[in-house]
N, C-alpha and C positions, 0 to 999 in steps of 0.2 A: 504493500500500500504506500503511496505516494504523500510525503507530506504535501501542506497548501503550500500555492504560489507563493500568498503575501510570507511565510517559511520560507519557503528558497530561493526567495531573494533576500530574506534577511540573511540565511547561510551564505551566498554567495554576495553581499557587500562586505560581511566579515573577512573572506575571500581577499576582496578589494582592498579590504583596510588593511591587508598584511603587507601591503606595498613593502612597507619597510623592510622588511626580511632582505628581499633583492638590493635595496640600501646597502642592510650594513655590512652584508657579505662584500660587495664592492668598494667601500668607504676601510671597515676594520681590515686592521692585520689578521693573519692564519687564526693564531691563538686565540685571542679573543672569539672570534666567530666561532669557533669549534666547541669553545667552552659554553659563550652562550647558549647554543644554540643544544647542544648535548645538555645542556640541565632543564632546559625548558620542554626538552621532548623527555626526560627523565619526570621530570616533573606532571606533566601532561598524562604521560601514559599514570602514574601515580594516584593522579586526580581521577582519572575514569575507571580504573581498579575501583579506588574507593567507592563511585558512584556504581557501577554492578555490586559490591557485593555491601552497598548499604554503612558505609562504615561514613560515620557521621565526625567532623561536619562535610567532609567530602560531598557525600550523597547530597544534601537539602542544598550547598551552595553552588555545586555543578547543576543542580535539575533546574536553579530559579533562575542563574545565568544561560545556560544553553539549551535545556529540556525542549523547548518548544518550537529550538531548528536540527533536534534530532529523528535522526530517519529510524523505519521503526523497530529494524533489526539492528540499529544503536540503542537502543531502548531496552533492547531485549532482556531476559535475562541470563543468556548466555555472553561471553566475553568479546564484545565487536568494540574496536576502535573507534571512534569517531575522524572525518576527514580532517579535524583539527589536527589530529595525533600525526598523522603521515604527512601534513605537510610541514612539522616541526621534522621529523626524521627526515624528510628528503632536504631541509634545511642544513642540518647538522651533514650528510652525507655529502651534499654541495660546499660544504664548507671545510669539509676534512678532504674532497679530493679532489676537486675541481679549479680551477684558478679563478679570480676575482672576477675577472669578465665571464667567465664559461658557467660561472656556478649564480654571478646575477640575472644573464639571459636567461637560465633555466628556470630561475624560480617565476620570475615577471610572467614569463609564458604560462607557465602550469597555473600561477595564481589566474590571470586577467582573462587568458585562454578558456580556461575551465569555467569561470564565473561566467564568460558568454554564452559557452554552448551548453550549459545548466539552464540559463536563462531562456535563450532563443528557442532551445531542444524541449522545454515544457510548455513556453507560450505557442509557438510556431511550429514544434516539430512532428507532421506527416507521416513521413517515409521512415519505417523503422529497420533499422538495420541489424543490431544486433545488441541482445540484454536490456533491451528499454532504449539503447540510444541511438538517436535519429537522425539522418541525412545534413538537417539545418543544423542541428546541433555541429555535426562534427565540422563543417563549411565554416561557423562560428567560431571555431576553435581554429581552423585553419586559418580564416582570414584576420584574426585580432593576433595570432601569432606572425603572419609576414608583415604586418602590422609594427608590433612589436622588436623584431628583429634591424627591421628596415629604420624606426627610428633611434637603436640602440649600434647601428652601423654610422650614422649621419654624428648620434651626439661621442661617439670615440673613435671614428674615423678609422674604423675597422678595415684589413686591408680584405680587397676584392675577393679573393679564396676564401676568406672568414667568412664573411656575406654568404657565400653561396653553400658554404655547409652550415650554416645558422638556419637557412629555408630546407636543407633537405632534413636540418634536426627538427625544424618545425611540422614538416609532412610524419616524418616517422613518430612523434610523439601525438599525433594528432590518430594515428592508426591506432599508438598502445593505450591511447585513453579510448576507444572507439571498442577495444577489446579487452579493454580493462576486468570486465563485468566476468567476460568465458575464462580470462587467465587468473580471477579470482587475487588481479593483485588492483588495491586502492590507486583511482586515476590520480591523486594529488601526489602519489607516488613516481608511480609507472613514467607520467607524462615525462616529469622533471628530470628521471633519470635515464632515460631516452636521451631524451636533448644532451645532459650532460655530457653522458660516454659517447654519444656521436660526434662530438665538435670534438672531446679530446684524442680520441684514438684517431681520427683523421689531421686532425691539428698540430701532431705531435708525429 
């Protein structure tokens, strides 16, 4: 069951609000990043332990903060992550392997990327492709990531080869969030580590 719209667009402006993550991964040195970012997914996952299995104050302050943009096998009573959780891990994981440019285009994309084609793929999306997600969706993801790429080539004057494997990271994270759902691994994950290991291994 689908939570409501006026829900998934509050999950998905949260989404929006993490702008900063791709900040400070580009702005901080290694260290820093790695350590923040590693306690707050240590932390995170923490927080939602405590909310499955009721341990207070965990439980009452997770449900009255986020209960009501979670989806409803996040809810469940078995042990599901919330997207909050994997987008700190793929933060942390961007930040322990990635370089400063390679590890902020990937999060910008997974965040902005994914909050479109959530948005677009619920209001607009038709044509289902595969797990619930839809044609306009993934177009959405695609297009706010060449999007994104192309203005993060303009503001660091990224050389030409970069550009052009920045769009093919963009296509191939657009696929692994499109199949996120049958590979059973979370899109705020998958997308961003997509992108990462394809700019590096080609990059390098």
């Amino acid at each position: 069951m689908q939570i409501h719209f006026r829900s998934e667009l509050e999950r998905k402006m949260l989404h929006i609000s993490s702008i900063w993550v791709p900040a400070f991964l580009y702005f901080f040195p290694y260290w820093p990043s790695v350590i923040v970012f590693g306690s707050l997914f240590f932390v995170g996952v923490l927080a939602e332990i405590g909310y499955h299995r009721n341990w207070r104050p965990f439980h009452h302050l997770y449900k009255v903060a986020f209960g009501h943009i979670l989806r409803t096998k996040e809810r469940g009573k078995g042990m599901h992550l919330s997207g909050g959780v994997f987008v700190l891990l793929a933060a942390f994981i961007c930040a322990l392997f990635f370089s400063p440019e390679i590890g902020a285009m990937a999060m910008t994309v997974s965040l902005l990327a994914d909050a479109m084609s959530g948005l677009v793929g619920r209001r607009f999306g038709k044509t289902r492709l595969c797990e619930g997600k839809s044609l306009e969706g993934s177009a959405a993801f695609l297009f706010t990531g060449f999007i994104i790429v192309t203005l993060f080539e303009k503001a660091l004057n990224l050389p030409q080869e970069m550009y052009v494997l920045s769009i093919i990271a963009v296509i191939l994270s657009t696929i692994a969030e499109l199949l996120s759902g049958k590979l059973r691994i979370d899109d705020n994950l998958s997308s961003a580590l997509i992108f990462g290991i394809t700019m590096s291994i080609f990059n390098y």
